[in-house]
C-alpha angles and dihedrals in degrees: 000000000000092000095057083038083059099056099043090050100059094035091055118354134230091305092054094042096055089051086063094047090202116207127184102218102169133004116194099189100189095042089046098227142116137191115221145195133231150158114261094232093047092053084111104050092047092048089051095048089041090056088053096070118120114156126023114200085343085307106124103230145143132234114217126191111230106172145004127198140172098238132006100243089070093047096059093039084062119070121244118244 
């Protein structure tokens, strides 16, 4: 998650970050995903930090957005690809 803090952070700054209001709701570490958390009107600014991710603990790497949903009930109900 510091890594994702990070990128938000440089991209838009506290005040931008606490409009997205990011919240790390599962990690699934062997399978290398995450379900997180954001304000609706912030869905934008998450995707496009998200995209700027290069290097995770040194480790180059890349974050790719596989599903939104409204609520998370619905997210979890669906399967992931």
């Amino acid at each position: 998650m510091d890594t994702v803090w990070g990128s938000m952070m440089k991209l838009y700054g506290e005040h931008g970050v606490s409009q997205i209001n990011l919240k790390l709701i599962r990690f699934i570490a062997e399978e290398n995903y995450a379900i997180v958390r954001v304000n609706h009107s912030g869905i934008d600014m998450a995707r496009a930090s998200l995209a700027l991710i290069t290097k995770i603990a040194g480790r180059p790497a890349s974050v790719h957005v596989l599903k939104v949903s409204g609520t998370l009930k619905s997210l979890r109900d669906k399967s992931r690809p």
